[in-house]
Every structure is written in structure tokens, then in C-alpha cells.
C-alpha positions as CSV (number, residue, x, y, z in Angstrom):
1,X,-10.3,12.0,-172.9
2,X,-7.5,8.7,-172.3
3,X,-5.8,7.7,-169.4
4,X,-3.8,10.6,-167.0
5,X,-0.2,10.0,-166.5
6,X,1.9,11.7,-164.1
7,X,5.4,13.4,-164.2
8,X,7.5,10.8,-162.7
9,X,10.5,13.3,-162.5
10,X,11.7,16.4,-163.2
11,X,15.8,16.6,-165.2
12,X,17.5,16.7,-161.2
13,X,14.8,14.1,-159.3
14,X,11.8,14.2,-157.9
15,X,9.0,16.6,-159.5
16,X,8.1,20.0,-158.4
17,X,4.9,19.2,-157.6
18,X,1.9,16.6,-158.0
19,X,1.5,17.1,-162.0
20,X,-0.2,14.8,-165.1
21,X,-0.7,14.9,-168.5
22,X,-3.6,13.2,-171.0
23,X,-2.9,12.9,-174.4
24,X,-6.0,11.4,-176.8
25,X,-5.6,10.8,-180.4
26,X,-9.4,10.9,-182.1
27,X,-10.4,10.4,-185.1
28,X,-9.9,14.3,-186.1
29,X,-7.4,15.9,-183.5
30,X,-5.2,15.5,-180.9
31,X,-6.3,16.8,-177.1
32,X,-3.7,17.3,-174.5
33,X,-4.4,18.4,-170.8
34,X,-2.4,19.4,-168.0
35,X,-3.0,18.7,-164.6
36,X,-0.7,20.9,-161.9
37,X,-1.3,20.8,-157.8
38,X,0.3,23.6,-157.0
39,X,0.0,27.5,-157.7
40,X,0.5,28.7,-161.1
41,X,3.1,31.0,-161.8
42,X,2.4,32.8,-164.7
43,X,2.7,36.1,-166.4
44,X,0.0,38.8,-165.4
45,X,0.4,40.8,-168.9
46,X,-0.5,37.1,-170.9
47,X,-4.7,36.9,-171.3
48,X,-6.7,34.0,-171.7
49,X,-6.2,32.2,-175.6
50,X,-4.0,34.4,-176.9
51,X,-1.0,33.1,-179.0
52,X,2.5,34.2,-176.7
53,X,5.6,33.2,-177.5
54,X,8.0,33.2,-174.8
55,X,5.5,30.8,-172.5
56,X,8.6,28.4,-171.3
57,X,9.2,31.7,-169.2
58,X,6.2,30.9,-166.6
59,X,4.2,27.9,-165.9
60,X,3.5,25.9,-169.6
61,X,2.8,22.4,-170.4
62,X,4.3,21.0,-173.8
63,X,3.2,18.5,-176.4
64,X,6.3,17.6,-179.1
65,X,5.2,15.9,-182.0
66,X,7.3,14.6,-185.1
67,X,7.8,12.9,-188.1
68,X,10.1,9.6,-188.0
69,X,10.8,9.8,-191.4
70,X,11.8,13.4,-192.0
71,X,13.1,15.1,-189.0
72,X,10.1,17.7,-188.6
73,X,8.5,18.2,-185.8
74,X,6.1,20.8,-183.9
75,X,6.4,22.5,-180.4
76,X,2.8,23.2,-178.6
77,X,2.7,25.5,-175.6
78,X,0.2,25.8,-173.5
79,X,-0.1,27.8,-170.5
80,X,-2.6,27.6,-166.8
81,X,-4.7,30.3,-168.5
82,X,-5.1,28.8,-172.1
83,X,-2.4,30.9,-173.7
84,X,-0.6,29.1,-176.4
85,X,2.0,29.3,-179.1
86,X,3.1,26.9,-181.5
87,X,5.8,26.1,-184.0
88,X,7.4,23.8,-187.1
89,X,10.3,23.1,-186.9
90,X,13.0,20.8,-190.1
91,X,15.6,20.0,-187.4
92,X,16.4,20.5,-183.7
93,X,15.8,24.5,-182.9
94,X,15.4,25.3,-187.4
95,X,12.0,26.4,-187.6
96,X,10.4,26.2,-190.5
97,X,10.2,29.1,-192.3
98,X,7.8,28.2,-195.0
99,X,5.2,26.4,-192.7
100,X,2.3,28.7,-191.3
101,X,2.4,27.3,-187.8
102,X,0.2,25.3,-186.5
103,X,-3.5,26.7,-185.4
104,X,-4.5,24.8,-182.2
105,X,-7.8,25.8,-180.0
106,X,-8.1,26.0,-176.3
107,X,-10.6,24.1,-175.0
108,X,-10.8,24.7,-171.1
109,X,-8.4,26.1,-168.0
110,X,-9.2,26.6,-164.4
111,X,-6.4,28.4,-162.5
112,X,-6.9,27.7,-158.5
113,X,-5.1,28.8,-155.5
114,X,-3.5,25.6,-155.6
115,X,-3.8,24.1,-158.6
116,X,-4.7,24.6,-162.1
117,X,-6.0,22.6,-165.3
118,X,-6.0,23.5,-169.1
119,X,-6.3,21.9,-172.2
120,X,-6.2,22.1,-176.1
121,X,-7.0,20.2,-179.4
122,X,-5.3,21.0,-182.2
123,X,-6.8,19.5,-185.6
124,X,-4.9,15.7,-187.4
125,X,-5.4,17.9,-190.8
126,X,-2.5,21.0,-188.8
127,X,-0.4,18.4,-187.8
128,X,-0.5,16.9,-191.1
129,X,0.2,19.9,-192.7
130,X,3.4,20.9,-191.0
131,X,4.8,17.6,-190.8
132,X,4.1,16.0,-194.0
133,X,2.5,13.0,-192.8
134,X,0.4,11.3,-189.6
135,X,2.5,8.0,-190.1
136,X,5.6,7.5,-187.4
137,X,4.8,9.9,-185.4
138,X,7.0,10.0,-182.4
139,X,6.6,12.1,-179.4
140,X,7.4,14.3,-175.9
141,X,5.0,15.7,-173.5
142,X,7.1,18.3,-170.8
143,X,6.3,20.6,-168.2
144,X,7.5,23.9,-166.9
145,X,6.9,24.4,-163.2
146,X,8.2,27.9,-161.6
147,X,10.2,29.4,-165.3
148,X,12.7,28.8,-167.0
149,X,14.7,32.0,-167.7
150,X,17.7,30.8,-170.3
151,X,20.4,31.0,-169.8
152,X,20.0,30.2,-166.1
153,X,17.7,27.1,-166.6
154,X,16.4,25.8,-163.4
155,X,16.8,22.2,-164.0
156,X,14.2,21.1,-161.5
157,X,11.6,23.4,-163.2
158,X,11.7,20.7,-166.1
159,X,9.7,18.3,-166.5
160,X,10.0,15.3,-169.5
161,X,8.0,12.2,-169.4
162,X,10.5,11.1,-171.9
163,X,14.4,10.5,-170.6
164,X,15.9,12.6,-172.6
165,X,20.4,12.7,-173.6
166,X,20.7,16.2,-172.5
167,X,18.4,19.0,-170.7
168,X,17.5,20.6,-173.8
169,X,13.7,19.6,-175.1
170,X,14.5,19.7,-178.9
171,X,15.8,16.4,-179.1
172,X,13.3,14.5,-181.2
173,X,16.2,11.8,-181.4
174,X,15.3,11.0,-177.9
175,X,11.3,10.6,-178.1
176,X,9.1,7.7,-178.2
177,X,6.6,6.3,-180.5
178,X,3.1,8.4,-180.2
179,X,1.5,4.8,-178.4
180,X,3.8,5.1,-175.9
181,X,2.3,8.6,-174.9
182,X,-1.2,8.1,-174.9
């Protein structure tokens, strides 16, 4: 696993908590992992791995990955307890329609009384498939701390490593080069 980097700030200051991200590149798939000092908040009725959409709503760490070139991009959720959900998308908030989303596998989670950890890998030959290609890849990692119930977002529940133009996450106009991430 790379290097952790922490949440600098959430969209109205300081972060919520004590919170990092890894993001590693091999040869085969990317690995993202979530680091969180603080209690999770999640939902009760969500088990372990299953695919939820709807995660944003609780606790969730986010990978954005995109295409340069053509505009796609995907959205991978992943919650304390290694629920997930992903999505291709052709422009901001457009999914796709004709791409199967993306399959991506839960590796580990530890939920604590004050903290909690989880990560996933999710395969080059997906990400390749939804977006068309692994060249100019550009990139967001976020973080939900406490919710976010739309249309009452709690703007200090959201966390972007990337300075985004607006508090809205779908703005792959906005992200950086994949180097700059990991």
C-alpha cells in the first residue's frame, strides 16, 4: 500500500475529524483505504460487502476516477463496514446507461468505538472498461463524515482532497492528474 494522506479540510474549514486516505496504483488494480478517528455513523440495515446505493447518506469514503480525454468517469463508495456501490458516468451526474458498473472487492474493515478502517481494490481491466482507457486519468478522493442528507447538505460533513469550484463532488473539471493522488 503507498503513502497515507490526510483530509486537510472539509468544504467550510477544518475537518470533522482526524481522517486519511491511500491510494496505490499496481500493476493490476487500484487499492483505496480509508482511515477515520472518530465513531462511524452508519446505517444498521447495510451488512458487510454488499453493494448499497445511497452510501453518501452515512459515513463513506470516495474514490473519482476519469478519463481526460472523454469526459467519463466512475464514482466508488465505500462504507466503515465494506459496503460499496459504484457507478459510470458520460458527464457530470449522466450515468451511463450502457456500462455494467464497475465490480470492485472489499478487501478489509475494522469499525471501533472510535475509529474505523476499510479498504477496496477494484481491477485496471473494470476501470478500463467503463472509461475507455487507463491513459489521462484524473482524479478525486472525498469523504463523508456524520451524512449527508440532500437537499440539506451539511457542508462540514464533506470532505475533498481536491479544491473543488462548487460543493457538489461531480465536477471532474476540477480534479487532478491521478500522480497527484497517490
Amino acid at each position: 500500500m503507498g503513502e497515507w494522506r490526510p483530509f486537510l479540510t472539509s468544504f467550510v474549514g477544518s475537518p470533522k475529524a482526524e481522517c486519511w486516505y491511500c491510494l496505490d496504483r499496481a500493476s493490476e488494480f487500484f487499492q483505496i483505504a480509508f482511515l477515520v478517528k472518530s465513531p462511524a455513523y452508519m446505517n444498521p440495515e447495510i451488512s458487510e460487502a454488499v453493494v448499497f446505493e445511497g452510501l453518501w447518506h452515512h459515513d463513506c469514503g470516495e474514490l473519482w476516477l476519469g478519463n481526460a480525454e472523454n469526459g467519463r468517469y466512475l464514482e466508488i463508495n465505500l462504507a466503515p463496514n465494506g459496503a460499496h456501490w459504484t457507478c459510470a458516468f458520460v458527464l457530470p451526474r449522466l450515468r451511463d446507461g450502457d456500462c455494467r458498473p464497475p465490480i470492485c472487492t472489499p478487501n478489509s474493515h475494522l469499525v471501533e468505538e472510535t475509529q474505523w478502517y476499510s479498504e477496496l481494490r477494484i481491477a485496471n481491466s473494470e476501470v478500463e472498461r467503463c472509461l475507455g482507457s487507463l491513459d489521462s486519468l484524473v482524479g478525486n478522493v472525498t469523504l463523508v463524515l456524520g451524512g449527508c442528507d440532500h437537499p440539506n447538505e451539511k457542508l462540514e460533513n464533506l470532505h475533498s482532497i481536491v479544491p473543488l469550484g462548487a460543493h457538489d463532488f461531480h465536477r471532474p473539471q476540477d480534479w487532478v492528474p491521478l500522480s497527484n493522488l497517490i
